[in-house]
C-alpha positions in Angstrom: 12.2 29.5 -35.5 13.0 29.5 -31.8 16.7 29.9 -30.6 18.5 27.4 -27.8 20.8 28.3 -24.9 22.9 25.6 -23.5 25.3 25.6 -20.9 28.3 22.9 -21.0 28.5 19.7 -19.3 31.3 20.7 -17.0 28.6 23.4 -15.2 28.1 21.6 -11.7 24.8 21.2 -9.8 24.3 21.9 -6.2 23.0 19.7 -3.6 24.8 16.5 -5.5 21.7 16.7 -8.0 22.5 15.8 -11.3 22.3 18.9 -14.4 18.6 18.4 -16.2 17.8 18.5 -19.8 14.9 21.8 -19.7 12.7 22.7 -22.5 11.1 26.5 -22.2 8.2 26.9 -24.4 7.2 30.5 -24.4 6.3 32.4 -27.1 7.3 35.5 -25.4 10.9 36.2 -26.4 11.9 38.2 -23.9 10.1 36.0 -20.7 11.8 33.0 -22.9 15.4 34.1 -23.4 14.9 35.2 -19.0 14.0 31.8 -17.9 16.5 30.3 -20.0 19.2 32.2 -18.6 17.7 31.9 -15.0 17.7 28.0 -15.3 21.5 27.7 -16.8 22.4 30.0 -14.0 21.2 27.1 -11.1 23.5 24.9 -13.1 21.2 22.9 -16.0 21.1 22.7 -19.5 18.0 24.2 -21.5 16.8 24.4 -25.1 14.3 26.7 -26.4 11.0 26.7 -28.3 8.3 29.3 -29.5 5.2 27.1 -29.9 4.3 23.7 -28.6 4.2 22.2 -31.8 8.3 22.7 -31.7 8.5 21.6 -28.1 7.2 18.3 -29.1 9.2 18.3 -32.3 12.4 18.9 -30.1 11.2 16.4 -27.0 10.6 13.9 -29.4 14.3 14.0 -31.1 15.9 14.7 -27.4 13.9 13.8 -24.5 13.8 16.6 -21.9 13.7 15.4 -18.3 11.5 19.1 -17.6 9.4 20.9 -19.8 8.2 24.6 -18.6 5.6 25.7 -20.6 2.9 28.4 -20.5 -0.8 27.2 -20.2 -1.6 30.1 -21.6 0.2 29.9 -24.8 -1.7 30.3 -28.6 -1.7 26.9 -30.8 -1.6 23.3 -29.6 -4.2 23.3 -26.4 -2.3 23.1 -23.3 -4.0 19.7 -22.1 -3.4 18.2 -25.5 0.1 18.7 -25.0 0.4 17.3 -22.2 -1.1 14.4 -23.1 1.2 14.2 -26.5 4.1 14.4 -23.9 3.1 11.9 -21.4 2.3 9.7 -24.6 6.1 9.7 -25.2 7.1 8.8 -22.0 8.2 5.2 -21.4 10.0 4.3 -18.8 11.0 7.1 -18.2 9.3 10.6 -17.0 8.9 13.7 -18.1 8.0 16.8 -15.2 5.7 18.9 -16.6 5.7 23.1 -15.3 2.9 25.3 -16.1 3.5 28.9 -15.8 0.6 31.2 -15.8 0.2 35.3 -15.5 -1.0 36.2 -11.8 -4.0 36.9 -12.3 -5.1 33.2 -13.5 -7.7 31.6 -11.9 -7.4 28.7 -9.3 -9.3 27.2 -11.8 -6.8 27.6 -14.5 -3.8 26.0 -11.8 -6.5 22.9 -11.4 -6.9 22.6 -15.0 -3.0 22.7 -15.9 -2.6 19.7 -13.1 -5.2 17.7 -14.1 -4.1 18.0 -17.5 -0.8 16.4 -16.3 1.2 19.1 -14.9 3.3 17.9 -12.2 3.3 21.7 -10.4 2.4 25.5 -11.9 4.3 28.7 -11.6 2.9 32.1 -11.4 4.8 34.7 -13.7 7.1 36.9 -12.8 8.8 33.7 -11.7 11.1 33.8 -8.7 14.0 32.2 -9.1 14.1 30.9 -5.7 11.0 28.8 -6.5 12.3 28.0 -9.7 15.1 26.3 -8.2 12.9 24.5 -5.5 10.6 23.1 -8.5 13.8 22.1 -10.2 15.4 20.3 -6.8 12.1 18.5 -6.3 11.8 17.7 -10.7 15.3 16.1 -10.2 14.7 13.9 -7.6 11.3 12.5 -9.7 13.2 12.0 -12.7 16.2 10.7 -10.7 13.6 7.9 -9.1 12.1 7.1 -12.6 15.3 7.0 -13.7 16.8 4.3 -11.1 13.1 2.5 -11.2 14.0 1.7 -15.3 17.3 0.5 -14.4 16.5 -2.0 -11.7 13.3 -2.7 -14.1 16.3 -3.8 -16.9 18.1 -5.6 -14.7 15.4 -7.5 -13.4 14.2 -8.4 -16.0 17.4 -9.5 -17.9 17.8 -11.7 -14.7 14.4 -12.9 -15.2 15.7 -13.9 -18.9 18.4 -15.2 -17.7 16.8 -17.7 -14.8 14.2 -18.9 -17.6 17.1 -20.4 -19.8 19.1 -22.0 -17.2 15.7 -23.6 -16.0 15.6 -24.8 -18.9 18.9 -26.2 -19.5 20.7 -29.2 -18.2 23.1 -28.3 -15.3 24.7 -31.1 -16.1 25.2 -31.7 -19.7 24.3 -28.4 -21.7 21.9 -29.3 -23.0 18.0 -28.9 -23.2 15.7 -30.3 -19.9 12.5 -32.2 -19.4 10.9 -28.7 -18.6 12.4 -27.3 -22.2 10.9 -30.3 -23.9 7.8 -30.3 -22.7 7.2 -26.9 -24.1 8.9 -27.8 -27.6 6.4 -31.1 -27.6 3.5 -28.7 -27.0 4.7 -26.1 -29.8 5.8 -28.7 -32.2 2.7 -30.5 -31.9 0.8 -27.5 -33.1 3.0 -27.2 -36.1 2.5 -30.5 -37.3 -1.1 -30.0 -37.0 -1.5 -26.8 -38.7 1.4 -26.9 -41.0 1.7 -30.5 -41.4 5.5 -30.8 -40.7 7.2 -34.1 -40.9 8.5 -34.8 -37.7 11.0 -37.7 -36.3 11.4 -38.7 -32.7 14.3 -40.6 -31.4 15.4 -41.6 -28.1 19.1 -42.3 -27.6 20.6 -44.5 -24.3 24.2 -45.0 -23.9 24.5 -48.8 -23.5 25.6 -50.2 -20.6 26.0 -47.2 -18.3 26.0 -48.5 -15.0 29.0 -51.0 -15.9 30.5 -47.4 -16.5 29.6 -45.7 -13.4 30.4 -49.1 -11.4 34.3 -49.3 -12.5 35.2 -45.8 -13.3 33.2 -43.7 -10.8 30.7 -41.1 -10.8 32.7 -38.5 -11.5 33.6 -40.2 -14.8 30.4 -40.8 -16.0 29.1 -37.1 -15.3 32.3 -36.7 -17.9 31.2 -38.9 -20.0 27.8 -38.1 -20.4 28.8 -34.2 -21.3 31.0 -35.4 -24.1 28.3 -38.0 -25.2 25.8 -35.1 -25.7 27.8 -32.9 -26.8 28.9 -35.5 -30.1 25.1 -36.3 -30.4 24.5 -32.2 -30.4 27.5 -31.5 -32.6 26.6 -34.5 -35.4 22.7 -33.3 -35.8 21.4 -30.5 -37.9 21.4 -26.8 -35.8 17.3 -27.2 -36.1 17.2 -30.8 -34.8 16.5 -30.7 -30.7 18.6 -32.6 -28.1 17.1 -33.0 -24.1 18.2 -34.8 -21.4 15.7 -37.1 -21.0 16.4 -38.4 -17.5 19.6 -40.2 -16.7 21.8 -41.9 -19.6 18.7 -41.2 -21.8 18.6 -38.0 -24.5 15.7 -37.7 -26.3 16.0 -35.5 -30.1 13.4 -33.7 -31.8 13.8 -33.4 -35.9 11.7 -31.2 -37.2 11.0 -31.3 -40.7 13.2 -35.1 -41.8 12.0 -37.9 -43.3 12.5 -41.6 -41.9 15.2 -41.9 -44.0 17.3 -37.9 -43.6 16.6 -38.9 -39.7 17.8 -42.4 -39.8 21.0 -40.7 -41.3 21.2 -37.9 -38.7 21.2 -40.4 -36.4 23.5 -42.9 -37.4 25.9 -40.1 -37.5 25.1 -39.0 -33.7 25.7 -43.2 -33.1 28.8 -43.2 -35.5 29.8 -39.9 -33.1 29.5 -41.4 -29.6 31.7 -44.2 -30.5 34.2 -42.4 -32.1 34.7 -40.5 -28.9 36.5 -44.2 -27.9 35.7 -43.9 -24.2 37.0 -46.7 -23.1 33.9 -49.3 -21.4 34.1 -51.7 -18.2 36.2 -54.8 -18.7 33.1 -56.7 -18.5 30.2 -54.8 -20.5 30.6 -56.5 -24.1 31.5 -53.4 -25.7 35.5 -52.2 -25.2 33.9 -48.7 -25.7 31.2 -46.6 -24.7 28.1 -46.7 -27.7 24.7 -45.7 -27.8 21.8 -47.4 -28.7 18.3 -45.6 -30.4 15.0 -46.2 -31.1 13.4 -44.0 -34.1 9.6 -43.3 -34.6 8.5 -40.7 -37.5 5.1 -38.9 -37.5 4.1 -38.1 -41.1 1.4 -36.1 -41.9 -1.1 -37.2 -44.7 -2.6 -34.9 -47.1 -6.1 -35.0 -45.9 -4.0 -33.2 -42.8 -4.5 -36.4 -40.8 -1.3 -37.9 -38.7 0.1 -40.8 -39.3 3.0 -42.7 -37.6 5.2 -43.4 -40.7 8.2 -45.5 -41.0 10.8 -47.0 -43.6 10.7 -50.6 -44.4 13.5 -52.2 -43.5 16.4 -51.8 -45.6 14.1 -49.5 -47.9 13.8 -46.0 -48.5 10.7 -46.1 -51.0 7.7 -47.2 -49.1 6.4 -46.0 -45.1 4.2 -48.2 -43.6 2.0 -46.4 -41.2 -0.1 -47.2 -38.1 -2.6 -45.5 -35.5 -0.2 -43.2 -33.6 -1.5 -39.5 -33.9 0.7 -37.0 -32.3 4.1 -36.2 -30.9 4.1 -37.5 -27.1 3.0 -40.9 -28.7 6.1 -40.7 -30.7 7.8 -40.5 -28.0 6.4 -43.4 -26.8 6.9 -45.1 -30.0 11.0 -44.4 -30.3 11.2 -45.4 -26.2 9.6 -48.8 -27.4 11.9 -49.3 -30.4 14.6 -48.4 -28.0 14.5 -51.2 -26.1 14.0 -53.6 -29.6 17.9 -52.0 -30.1 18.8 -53.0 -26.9 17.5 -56.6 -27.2 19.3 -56.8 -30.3 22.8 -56.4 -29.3 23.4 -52.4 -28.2 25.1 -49.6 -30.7 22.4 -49.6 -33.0 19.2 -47.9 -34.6 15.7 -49.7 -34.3 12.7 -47.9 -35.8 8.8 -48.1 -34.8 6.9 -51.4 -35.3 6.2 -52.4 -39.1 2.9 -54.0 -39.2 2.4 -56.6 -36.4 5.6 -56.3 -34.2 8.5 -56.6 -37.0 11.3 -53.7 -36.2 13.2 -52.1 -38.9 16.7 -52.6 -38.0 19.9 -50.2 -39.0 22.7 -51.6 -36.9 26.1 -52.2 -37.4 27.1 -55.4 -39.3 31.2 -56.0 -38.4 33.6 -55.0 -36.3 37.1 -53.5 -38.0 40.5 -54.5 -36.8 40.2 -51.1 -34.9 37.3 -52.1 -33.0 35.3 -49.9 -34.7 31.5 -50.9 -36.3 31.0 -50.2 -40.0 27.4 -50.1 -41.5 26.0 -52.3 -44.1 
């Protein structure tokens, strides 16, 4: 078993250069137990090993940022070490020092570097060139060193410029950008996996009488606390987006017709319970949303089908031709506008047979001014 010599972390380096982790493998005690003394003497910290099989035992548990090690040296063959060692290396880099007896072959040195050593020394080593190997094995490691830093920083910014590309600045919440990746994903779940999937695009009613009497400024507000209720009232798997505008558009994965219809009513139920108060002369003394629902149901042959809830029914969907997700959007955008046309603040669902909307809207207004369901 091989001993270890360190010297503390208070020792200071010349030059400015920063103390280096050395490993010595030598299985020469006494030319082991020199270098290691000669290398804590120029002011770094070193750890010693009889055998390369140990070096790479004690590497691998503490990376050194210099191994010395003689080519010459019985067991593990010298290139094979290297190669173990260079294996290990990630982003950062281990300098590799061949010594070899004087009377090695220029062959041998060529060997050693092509092997991977970074430079050879002839024994008896002079300290002097010890020391200049050292300066110049401190300055590579220093590089590598300051090279995987900026590399983590870079790409943490990277990281961190893909979310916000994909966020709205405005709102919070997911972008067009976002959702067209999601679409593309989600599409490929439903198809392999058959997931139920329900698609609903939410407008806040009468926005522009907003923006027109309170100001843009207000309605930048407004919009951030309406998707923020919508976020807040839907499942933490459910998807919201900024579709463009006063339009969100939410993904829910995995719901029936009838679990989405609920989800959403609570999202409506939400918005309006923020009581922002509405232009004096949009019909509505608050600010609501209206939104249009379309449900993609896959069959058990694994065929798609646009599926829906009767209305006022939770037994039976009645499906048509629609196949995939982006046509569900399509779908929810046209029963959005059926909500519209049929007073605002309510839920229309996809087309039932031949142009007949489901409707789940409110029925009454309370003493409060607040809409109640049937």
């Amino acid at each position: 078993m091989a001993d270890a010599a360190m010297i503390s972390d208070d020792a200071a380096h010349e030059g400015g250069l920063r103390a280096l982790e050395v490993l010595v493998v030598e299985d020469d005690e006494i030319a082991r137990t020199s270098l290691c003394d000669a290398i804590c003497a120029l002011g770094h910290r070193c750890r010693l090993a009889s055998s390369r099989c140990e070096a790479l035992r004690l590497h691998a548990a503490h990376r050194a940022d210099v191994i010395i090690s003689n080519w010459n040296a019985s067991g593990l063959d010298g290139t094979e070490f290297h190669r173990k060692v260079r294996s290990l290396d990630r982003s950062t880099y281990t300098y590799l020092l061949s010594t070899s007896d004087r009377d090695a072959t220029r062959r041998e040195v060529v060997a050693a570097v092509r092997a991977g050593a970074d430079a050879c020394l002839v024994k008896p080593i002079d300290v002097d060139e010890l020391e200049a190997q050292l300066v110049a094995a401190g300055r590579v490691v220093g590089a590598y060193r300051v090279l995987a830093a900026q590399t983590v920083g870079l790409r943490r910014d990277s990281q961190a410029i893909f979310r916000s590309a994909r966020v709205d600045a405005l709102t919070g919440v997911a972008n067009r950008l976002r959702l067209e990746e999601d679409v593309d994903a989600l599409q490929a779940e439903v198809l392999r996996y058959r997931r139920q999937v329900c698609v609903a695009m939410c407008d806040v009613d009468q926005f522009k009488h907003y923006n027109d009497h309170f100001g843009h400024v207000a309605g930048d507000e407004a919009l951030r606390r309406i998707a923020q209720a919508i976020s807040q009232s839907l499942r933490q798997a459910d998807r919201v987006y900024r579709y463009g505008g006063e339009e969100f558009l939410v993904l829910l994965s995995e719901q029936t017709p009838e679990s989405a219809l609920a989800a959403l009513d609570r999202a409506r139920r939400a918005v309006e319970a923020l009581a922002l108060p509405q232009a004096p002369d949009a019909t509505s003394p608050v600010v609501t949303v209206s939104i249009g629902l379309a449900a993609i149901t896959p069959d058990r042959d694994g065929s798609m089908r646009g599926a829906v809830p009767e209305a006022n029914s939770g037994a039976r969907c009645i499906a048509d031709s629609d196949l995939s997700v982006r046509a569900g959007i399509v779908r929810a955008d046209r029963a959005l506008y059926r909500a519209k046309a049929d007073g605002r603040n309510r839920i229309a669902i996809e087309p039932i047979g031949s142009g007949v909307y489901a409707r789940y809207a409110p029925a009454q207004r309370t003493a409060a001014g607040a809409f109640t369901m049937p």
